[in-house]
Biopython code that builds the backbone (N, CA, C, O; Angstrom):
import numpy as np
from Bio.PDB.StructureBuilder import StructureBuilder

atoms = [
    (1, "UNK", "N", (1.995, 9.925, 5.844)),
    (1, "UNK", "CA", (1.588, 9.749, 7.214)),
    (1, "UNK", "C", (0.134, 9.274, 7.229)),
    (1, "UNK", "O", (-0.724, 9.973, 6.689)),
    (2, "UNK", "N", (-0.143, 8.264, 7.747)),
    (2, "UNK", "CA", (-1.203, 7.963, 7.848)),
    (2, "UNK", "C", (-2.456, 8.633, 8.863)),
    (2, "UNK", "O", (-2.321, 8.478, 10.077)),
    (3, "UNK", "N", (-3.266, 9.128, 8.516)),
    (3, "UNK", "CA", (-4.371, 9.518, 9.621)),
    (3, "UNK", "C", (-5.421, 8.512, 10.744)),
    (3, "UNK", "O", (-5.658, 7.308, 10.650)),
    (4, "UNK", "N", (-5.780, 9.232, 11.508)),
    (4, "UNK", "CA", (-6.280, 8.097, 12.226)),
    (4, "UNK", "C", (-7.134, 6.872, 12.302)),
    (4, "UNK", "O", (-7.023, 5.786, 12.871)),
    (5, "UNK", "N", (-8.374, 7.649, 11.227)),
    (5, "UNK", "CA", (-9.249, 6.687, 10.574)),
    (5, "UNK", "C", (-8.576, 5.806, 9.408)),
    (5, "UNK", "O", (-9.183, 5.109, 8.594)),
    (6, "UNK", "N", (-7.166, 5.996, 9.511)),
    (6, "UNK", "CA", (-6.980, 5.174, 8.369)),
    (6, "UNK", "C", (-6.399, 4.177, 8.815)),
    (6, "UNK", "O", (-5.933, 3.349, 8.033)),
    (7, "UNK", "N", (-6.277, 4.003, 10.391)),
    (7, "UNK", "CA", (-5.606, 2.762, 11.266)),
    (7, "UNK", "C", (-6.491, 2.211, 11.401)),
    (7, "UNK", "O", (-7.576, 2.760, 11.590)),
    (8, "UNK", "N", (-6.285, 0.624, 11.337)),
    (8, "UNK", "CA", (-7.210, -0.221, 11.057)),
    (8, "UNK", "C", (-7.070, -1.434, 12.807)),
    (8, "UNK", "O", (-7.856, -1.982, 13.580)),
    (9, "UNK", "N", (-5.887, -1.325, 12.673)),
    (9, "UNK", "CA", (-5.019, -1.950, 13.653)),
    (9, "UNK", "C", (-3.719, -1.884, 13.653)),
    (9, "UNK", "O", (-3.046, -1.523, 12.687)),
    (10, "UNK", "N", (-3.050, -2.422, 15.343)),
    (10, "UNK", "CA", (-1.736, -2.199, 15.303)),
    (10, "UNK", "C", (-0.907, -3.234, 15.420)),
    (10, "UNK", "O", (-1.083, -4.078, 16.298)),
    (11, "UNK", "N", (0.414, -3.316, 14.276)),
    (11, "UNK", "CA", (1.244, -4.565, 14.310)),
    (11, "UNK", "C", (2.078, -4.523, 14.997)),
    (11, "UNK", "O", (2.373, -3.389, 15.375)),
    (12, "UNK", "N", (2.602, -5.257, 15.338)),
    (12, "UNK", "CA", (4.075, -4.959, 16.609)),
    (12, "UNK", "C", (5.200, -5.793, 15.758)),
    (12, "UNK", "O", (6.282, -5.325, 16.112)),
    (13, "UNK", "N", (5.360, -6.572, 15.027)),
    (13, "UNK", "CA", (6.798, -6.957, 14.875)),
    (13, "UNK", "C", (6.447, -7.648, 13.328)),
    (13, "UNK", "O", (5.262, -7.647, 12.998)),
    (14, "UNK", "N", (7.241, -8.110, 12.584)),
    (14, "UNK", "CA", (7.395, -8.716, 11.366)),
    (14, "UNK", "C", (6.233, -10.104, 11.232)),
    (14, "UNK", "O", (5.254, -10.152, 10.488)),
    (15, "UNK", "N", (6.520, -10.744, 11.817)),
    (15, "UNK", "CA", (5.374, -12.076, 11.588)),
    (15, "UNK", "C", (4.006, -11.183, 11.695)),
    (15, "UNK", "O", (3.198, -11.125, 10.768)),
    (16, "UNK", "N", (3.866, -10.578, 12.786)),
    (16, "UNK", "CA", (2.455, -10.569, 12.899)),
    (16, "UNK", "C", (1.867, -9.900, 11.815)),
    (16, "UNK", "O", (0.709, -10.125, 11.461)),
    (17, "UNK", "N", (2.940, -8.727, 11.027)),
    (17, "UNK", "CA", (2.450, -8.071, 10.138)),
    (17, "UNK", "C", (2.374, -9.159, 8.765)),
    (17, "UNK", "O", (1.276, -9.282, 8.222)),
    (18, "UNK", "N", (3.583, -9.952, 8.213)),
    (18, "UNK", "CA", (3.098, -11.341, 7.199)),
    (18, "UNK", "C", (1.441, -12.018, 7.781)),
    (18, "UNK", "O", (0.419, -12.218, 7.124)),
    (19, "UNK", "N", (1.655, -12.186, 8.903)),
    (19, "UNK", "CA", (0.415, -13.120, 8.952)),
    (19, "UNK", "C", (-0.615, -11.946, 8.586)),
    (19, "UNK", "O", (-1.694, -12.352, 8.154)),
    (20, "UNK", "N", (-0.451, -10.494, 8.693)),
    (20, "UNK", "CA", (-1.912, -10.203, 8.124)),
    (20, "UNK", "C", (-2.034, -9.661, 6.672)),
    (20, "UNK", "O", (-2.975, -9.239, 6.000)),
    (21, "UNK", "N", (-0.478, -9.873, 6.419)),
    (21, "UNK", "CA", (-0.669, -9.651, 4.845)),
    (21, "UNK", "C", (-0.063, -8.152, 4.672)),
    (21, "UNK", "O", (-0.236, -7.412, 3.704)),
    (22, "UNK", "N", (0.568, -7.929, 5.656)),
    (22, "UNK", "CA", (1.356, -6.394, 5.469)),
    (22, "UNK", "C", (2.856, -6.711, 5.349)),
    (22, "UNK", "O", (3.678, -7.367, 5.989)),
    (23, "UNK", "N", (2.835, -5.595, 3.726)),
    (23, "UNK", "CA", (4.681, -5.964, 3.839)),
    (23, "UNK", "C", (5.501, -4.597, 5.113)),
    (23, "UNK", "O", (5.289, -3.399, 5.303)),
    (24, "UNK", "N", (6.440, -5.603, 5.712)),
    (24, "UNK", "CA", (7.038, -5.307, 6.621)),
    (24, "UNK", "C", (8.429, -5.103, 5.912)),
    (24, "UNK", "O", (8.874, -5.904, 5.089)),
    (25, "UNK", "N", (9.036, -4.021, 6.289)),
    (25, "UNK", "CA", (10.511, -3.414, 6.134)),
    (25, "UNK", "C", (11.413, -2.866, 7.858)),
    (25, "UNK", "O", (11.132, -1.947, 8.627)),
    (26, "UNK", "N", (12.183, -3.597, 7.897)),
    (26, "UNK", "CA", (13.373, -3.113, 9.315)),
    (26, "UNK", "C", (14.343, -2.776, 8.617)),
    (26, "UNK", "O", (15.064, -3.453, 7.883)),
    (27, "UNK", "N", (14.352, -1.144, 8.990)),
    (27, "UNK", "CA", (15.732, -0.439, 8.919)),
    (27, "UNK", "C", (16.523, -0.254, 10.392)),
    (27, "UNK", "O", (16.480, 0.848, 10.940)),
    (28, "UNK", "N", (17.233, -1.355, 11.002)),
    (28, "UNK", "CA", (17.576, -0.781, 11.978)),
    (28, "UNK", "C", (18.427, 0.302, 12.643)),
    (28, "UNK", "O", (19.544, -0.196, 12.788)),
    (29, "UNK", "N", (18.420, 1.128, 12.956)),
    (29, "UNK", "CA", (19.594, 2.619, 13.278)),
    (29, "UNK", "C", (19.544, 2.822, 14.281)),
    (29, "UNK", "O", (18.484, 2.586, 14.861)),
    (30, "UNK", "N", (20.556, 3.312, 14.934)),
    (30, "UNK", "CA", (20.887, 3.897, 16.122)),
    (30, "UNK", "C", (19.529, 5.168, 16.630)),
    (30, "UNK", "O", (18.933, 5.846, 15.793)),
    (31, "UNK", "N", (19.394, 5.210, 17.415)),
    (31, "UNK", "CA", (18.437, 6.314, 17.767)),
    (31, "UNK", "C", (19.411, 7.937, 18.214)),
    (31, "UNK", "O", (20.322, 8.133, 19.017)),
    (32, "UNK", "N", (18.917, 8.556, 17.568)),
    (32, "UNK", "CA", (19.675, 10.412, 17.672)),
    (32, "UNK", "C", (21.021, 10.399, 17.225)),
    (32, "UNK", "O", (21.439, 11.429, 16.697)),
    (33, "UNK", "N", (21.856, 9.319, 17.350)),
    (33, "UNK", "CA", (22.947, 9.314, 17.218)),
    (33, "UNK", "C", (23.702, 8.646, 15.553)),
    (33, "UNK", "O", (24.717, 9.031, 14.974)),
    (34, "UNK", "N", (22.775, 7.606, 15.193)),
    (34, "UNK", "CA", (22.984, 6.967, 13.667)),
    (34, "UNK", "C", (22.419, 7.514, 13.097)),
    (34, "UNK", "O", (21.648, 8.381, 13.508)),
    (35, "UNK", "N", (22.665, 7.095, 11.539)),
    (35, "UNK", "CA", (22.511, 7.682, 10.368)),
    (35, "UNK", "C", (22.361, 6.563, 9.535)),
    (35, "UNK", "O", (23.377, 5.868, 9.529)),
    (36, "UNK", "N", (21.473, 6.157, 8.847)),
    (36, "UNK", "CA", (20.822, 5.070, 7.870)),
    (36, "UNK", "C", (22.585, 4.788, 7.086)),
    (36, "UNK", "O", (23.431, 5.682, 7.105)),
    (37, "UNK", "N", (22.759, 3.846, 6.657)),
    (37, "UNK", "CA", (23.526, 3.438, 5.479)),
    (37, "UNK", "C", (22.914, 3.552, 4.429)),
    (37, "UNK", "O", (21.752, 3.147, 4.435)),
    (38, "UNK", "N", (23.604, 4.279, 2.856)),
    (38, "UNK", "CA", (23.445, 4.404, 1.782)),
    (38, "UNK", "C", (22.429, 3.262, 1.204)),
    (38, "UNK", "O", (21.652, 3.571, 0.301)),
    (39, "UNK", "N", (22.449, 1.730, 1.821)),
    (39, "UNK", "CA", (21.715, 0.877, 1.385)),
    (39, "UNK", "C", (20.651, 0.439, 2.135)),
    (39, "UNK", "O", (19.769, -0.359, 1.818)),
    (40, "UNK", "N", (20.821, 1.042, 3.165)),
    (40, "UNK", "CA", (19.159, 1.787, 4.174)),
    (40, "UNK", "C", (18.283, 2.362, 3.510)),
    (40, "UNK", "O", (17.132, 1.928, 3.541)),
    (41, "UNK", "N", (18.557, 3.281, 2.884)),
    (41, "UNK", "CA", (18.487, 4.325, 2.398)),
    (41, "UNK", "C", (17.160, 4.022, 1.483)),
    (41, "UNK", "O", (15.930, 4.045, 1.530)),
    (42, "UNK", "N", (18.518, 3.654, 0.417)),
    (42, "UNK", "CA", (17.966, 2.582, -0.869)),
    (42, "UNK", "C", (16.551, 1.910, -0.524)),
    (42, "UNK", "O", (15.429, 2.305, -0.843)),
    (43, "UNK", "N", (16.857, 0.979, 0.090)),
    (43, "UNK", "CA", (15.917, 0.000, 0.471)),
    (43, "UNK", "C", (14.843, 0.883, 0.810)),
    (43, "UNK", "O", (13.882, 0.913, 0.041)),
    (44, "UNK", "N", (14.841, 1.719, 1.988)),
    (44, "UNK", "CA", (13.665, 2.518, 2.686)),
    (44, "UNK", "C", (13.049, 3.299, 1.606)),
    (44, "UNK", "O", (11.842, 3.475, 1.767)),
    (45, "UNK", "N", (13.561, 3.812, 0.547)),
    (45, "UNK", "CA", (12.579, 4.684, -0.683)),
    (45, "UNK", "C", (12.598, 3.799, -1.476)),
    (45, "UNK", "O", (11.534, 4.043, -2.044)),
    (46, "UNK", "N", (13.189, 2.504, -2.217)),
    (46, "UNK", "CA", (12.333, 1.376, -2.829)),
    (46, "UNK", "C", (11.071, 0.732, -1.730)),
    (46, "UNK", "O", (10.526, -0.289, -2.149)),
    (47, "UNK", "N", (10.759, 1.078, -0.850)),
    (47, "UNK", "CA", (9.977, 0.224, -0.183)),
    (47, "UNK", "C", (8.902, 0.806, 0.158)),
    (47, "UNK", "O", (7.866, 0.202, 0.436)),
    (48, "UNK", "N", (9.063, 2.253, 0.173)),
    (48, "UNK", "CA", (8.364, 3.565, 0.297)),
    (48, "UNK", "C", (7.573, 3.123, -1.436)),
    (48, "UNK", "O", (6.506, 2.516, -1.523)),
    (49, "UNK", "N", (8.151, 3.455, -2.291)),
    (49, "UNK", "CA", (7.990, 4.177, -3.604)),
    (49, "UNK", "C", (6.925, 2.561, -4.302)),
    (49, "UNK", "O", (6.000, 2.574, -5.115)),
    (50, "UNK", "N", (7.533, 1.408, -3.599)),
    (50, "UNK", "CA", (6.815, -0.079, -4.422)),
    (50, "UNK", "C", (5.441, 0.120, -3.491)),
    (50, "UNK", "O", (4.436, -0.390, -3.986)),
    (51, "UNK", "N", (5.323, 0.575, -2.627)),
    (51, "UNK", "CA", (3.865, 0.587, -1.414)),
    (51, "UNK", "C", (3.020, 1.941, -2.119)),
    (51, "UNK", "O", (1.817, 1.817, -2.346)),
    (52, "UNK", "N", (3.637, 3.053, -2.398)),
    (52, "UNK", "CA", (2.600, 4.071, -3.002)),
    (52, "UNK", "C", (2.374, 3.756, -4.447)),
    (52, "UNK", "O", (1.459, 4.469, -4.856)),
    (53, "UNK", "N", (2.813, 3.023, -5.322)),
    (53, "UNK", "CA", (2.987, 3.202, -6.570)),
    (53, "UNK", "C", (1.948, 1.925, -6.488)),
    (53, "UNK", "O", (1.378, 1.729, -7.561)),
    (54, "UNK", "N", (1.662, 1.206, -5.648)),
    (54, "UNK", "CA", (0.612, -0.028, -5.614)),
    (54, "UNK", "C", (-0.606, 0.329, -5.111)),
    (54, "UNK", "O", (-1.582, -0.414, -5.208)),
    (55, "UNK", "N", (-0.664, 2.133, -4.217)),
    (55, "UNK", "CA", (-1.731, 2.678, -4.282)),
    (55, "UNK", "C", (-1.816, 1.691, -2.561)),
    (55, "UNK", "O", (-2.835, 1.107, -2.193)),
    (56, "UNK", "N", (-0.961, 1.719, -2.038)),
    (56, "UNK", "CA", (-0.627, 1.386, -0.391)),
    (56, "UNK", "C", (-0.865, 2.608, 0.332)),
    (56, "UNK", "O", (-1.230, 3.614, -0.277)),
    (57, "UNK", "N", (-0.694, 2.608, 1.548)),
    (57, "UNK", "CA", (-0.482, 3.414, 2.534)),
    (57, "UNK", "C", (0.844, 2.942, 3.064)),
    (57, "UNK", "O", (1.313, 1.836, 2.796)),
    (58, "UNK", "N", (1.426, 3.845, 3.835)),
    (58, "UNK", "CA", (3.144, 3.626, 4.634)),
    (58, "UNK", "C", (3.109, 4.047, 5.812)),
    (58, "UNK", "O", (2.937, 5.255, 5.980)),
    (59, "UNK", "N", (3.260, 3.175, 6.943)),
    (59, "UNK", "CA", (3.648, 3.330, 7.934)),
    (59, "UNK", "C", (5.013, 3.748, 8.635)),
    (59, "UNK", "O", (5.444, 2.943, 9.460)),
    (60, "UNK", "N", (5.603, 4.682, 8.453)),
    (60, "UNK", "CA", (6.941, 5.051, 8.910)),
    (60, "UNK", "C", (6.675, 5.025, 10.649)),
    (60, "UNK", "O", (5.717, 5.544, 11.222)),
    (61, "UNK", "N", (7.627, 4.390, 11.186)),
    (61, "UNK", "CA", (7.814, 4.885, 12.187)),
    (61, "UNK", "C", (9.222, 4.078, 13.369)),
    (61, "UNK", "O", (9.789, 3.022, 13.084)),
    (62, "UNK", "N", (9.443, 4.717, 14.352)),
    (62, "UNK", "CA", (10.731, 4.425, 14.750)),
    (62, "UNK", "C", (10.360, 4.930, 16.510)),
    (62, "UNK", "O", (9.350, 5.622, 16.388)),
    (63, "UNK", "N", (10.704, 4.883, 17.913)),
    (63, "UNK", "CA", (10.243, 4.762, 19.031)),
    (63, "UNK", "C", (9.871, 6.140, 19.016)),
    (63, "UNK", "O", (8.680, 6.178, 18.707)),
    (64, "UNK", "N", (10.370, 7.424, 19.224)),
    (64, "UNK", "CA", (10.152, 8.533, 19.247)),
    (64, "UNK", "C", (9.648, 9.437, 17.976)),
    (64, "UNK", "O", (9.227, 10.581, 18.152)),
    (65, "UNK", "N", (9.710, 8.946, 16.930)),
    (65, "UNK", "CA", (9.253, 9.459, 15.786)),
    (65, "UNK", "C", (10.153, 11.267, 15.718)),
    (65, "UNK", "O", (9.822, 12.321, 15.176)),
    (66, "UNK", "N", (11.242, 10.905, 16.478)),
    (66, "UNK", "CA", (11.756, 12.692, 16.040)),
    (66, "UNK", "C", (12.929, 12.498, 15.334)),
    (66, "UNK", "O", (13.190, 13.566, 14.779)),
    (67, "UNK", "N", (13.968, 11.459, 15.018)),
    (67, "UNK", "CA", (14.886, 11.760, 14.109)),
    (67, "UNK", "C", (15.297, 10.551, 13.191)),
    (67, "UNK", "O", (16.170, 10.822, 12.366)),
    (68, "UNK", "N", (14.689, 8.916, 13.193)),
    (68, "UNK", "CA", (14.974, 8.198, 12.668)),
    (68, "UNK", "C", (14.030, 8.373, 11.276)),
    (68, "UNK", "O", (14.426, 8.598, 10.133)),
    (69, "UNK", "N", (12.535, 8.179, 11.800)),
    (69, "UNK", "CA", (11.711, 7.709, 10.724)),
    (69, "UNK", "C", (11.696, 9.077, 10.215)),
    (69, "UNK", "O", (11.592, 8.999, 8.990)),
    (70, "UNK", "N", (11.769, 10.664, 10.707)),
    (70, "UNK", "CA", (11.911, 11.984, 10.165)),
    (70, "UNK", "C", (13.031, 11.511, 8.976)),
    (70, "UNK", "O", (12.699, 11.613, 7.795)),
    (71, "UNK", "N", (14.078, 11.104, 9.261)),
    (71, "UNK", "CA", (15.305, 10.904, 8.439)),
    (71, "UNK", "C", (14.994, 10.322, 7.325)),
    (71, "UNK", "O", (15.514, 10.827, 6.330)),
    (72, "UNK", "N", (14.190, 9.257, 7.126)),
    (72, "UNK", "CA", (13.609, 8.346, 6.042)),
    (72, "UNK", "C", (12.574, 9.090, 4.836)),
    (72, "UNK", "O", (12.489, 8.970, 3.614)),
    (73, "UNK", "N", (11.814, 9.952, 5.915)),
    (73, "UNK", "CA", (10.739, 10.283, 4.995)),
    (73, "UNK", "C", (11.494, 11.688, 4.351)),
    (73, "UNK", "O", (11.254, 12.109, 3.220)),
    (74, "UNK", "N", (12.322, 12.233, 5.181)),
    (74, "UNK", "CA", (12.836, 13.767, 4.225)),
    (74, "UNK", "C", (13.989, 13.091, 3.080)),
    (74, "UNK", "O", (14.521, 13.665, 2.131)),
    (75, "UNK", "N", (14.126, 11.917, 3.464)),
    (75, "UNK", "CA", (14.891, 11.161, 2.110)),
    (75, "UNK", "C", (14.048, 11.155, 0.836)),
    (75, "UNK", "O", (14.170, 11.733, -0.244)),
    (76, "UNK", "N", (13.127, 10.281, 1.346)),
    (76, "UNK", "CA", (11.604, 10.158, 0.224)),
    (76, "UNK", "C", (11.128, 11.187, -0.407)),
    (76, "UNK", "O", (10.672, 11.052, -1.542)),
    (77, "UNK", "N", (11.164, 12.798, 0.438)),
    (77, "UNK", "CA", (11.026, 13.848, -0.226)),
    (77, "UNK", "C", (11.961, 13.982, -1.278)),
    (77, "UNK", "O", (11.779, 13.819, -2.485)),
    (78, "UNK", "N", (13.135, 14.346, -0.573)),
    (78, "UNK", "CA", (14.297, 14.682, -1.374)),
    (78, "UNK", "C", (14.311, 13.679, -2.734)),
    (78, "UNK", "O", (14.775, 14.164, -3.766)),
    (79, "UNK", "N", (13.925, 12.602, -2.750)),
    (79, "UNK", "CA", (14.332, 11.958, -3.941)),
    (79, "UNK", "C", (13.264, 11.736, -4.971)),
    (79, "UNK", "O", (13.485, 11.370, -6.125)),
    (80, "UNK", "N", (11.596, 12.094, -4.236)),
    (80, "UNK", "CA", (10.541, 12.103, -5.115)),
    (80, "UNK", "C", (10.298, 13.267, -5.744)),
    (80, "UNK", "O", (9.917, 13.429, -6.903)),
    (81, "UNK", "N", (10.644, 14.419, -4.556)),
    (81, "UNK", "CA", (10.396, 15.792, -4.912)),
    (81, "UNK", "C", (11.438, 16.540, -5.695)),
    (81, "UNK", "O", (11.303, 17.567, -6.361)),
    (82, "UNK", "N", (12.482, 15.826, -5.482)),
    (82, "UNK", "CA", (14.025, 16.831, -5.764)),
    (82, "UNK", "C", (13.973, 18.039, -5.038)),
    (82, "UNK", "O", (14.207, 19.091, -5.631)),
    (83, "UNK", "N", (13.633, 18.034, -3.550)),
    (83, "UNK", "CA", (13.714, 18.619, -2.732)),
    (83, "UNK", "C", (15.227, 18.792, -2.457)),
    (83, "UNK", "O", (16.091, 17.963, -2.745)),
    (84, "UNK", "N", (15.422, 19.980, -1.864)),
    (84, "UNK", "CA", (16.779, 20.326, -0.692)),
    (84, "UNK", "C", (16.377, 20.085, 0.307)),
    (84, "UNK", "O", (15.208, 20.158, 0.687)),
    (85, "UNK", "N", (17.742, 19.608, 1.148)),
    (85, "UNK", "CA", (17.775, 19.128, 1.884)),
    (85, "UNK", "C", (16.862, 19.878, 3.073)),
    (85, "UNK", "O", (16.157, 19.149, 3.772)),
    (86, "UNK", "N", (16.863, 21.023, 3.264)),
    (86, "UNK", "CA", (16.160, 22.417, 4.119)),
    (86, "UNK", "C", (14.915, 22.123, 3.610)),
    (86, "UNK", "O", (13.866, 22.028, 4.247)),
    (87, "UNK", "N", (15.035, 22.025, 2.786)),
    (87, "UNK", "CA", (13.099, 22.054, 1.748)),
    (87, "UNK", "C", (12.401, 20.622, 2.621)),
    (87, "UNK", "O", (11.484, 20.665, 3.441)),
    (88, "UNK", "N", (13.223, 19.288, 2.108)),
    (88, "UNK", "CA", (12.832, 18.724, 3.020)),
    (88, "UNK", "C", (12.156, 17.830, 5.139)),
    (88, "UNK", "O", (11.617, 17.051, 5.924)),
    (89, "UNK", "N", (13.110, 19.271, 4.587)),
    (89, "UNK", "CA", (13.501, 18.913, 6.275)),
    (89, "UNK", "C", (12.205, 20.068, 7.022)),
    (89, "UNK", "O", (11.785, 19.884, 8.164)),
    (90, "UNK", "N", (11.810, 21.018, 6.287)),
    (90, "UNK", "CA", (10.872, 21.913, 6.141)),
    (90, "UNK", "C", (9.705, 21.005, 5.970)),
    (90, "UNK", "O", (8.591, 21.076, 6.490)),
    (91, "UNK", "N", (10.036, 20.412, 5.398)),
    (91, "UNK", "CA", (8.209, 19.488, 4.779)),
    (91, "UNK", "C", (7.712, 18.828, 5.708)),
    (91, "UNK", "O", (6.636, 18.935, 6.296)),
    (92, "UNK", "N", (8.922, 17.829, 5.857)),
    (92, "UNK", "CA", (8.549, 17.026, 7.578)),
    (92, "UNK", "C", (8.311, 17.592, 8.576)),
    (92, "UNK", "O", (7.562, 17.143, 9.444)),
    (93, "UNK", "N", (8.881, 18.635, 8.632)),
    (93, "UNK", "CA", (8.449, 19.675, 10.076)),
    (93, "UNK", "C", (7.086, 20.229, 10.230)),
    (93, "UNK", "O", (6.600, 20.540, 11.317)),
    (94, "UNK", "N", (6.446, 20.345, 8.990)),
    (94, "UNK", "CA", (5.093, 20.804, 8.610)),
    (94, "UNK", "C", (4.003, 20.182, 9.115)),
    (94, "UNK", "O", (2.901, 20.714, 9.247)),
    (95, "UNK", "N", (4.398, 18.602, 9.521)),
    (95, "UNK", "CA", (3.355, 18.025, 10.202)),
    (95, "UNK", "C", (4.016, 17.245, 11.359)),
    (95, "UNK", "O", (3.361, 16.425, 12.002)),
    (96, "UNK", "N", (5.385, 17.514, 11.638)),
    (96, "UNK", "CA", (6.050, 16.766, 12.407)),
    (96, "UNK", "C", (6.412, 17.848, 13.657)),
    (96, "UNK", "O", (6.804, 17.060, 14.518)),
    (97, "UNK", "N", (6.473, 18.717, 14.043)),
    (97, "UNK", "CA", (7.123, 20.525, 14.833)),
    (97, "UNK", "C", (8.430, 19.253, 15.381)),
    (97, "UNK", "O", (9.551, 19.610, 15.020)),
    (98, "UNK", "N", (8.423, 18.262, 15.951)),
    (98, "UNK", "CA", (9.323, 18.245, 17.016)),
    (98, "UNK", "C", (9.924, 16.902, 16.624)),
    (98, "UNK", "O", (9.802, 15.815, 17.189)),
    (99, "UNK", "N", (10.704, 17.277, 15.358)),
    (99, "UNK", "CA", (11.621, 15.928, 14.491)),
    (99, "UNK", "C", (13.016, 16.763, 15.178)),
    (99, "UNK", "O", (13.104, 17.769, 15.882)),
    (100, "UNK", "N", (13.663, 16.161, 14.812)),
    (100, "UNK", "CA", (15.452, 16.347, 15.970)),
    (100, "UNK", "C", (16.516, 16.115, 14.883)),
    (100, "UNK", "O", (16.840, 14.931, 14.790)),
    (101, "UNK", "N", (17.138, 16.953, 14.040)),
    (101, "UNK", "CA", (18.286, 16.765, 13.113)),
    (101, "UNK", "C", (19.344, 17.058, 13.699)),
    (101, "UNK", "O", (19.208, 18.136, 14.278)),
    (102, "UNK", "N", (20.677, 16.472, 13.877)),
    (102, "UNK", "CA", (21.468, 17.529, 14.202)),
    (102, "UNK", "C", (22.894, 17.512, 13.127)),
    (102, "UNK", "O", (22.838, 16.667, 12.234)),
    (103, "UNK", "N", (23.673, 18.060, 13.157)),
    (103, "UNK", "CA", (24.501, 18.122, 12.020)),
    (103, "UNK", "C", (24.633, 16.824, 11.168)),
    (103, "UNK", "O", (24.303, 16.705, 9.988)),
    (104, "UNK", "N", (25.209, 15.817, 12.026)),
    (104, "UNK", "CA", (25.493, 14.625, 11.188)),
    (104, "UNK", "C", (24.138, 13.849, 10.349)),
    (104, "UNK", "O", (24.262, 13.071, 9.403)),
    (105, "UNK", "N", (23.015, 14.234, 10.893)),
    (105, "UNK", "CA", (21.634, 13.782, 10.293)),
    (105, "UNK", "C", (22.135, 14.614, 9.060)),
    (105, "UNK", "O", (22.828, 13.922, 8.315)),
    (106, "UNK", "N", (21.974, 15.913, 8.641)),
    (106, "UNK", "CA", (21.817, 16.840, 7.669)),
    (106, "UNK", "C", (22.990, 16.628, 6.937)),
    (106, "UNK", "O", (22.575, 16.431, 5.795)),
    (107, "UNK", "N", (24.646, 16.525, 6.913)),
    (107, "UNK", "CA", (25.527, 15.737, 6.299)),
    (107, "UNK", "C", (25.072, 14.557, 6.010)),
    (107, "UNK", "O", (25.626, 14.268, 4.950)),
    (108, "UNK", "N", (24.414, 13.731, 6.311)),
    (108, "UNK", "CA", (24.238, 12.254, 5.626)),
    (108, "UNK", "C", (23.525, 12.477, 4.879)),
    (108, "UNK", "O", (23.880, 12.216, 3.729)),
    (109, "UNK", "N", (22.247, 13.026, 5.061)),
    (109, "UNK", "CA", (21.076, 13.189, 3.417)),
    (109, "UNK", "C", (22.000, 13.948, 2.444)),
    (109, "UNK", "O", (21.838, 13.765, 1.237)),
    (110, "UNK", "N", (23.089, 14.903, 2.946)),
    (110, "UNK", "CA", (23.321, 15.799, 1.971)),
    (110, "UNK", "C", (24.772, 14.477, 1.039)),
    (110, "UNK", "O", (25.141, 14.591, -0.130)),
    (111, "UNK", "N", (25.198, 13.538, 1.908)),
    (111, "UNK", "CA", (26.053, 13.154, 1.382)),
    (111, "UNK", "C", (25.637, 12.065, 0.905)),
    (111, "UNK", "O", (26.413, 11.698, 0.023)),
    (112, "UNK", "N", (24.418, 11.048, 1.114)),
    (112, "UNK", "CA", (23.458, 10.159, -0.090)),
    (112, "UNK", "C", (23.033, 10.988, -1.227)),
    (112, "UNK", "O", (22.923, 10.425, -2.316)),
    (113, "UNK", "N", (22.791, 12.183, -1.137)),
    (113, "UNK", "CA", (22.039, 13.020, -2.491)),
    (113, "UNK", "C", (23.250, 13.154, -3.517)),
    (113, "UNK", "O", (23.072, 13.107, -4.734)),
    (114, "UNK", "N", (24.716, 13.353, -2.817)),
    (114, "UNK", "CA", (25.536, 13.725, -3.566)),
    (114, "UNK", "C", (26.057, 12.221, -4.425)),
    (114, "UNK", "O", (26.520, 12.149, -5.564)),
    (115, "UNK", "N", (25.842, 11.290, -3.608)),
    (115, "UNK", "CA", (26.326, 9.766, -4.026)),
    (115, "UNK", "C", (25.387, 9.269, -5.470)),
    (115, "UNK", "O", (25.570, 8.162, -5.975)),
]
sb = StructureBuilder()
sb.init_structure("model")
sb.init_model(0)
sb.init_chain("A")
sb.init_seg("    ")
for serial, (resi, resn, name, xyz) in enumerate(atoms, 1):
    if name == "N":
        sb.init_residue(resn, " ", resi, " ")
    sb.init_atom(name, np.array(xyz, "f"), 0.0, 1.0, " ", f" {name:<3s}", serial, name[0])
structure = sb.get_structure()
């Protein structure tokens, strides 16, 4: 999560972020109701993991920030940390209080972890 002094400025859509030299990733999902695809998934912690490992910062985010981009980053836990699924979902809550899981969120991480 990025802090405030660490916003420099704000991008709104894909070009504007190329033109300033930021790699841009769209996972698109349903809001409260979808669940990333297995190759969402994928993509969103290769894209996560190539931005920190280059010593980046990551911008997660999705309109409400309570159950899409939550969904992404307790993935990133789960697969950097070898977190459980609770563990993760615990972690995000730690700086997140008001992320929104509801069963089928918590079956999908649990059924990418098992894949």
């Amino acid at each position: 999560m990025l802090e405030p002094f660490e916003v420099k400025s704000f991008v709104i859509g894909e070009k504007d972020a190329v033109n300033q030299g930021i790699k841009y990733l769209s996972l698109p999902v349903r809001d409260f109701v979808g669940v990333p695809t297995f190759e969402q998934i994928d993509a969103g912690i290769t894209f996560i993991n190539s931005c920190v490992q280059s010593n980046g910062c990551v911008y997660i985010h999705c309109k409400a920030g309570r159950t899409r981009s939550a969904f992404l980053l307790t993935c990133y836990f789960m697969y950097t940390e070898s977190l459980s699924v609770d563990e993760a979902i615990g972690r995000v809550k730690s700086f997140r209080k008001h992320i929104v899981f509801r069963s089928m969120h918590k079956i999908g991480l649990e059924n990418y972890f098992k894949f």
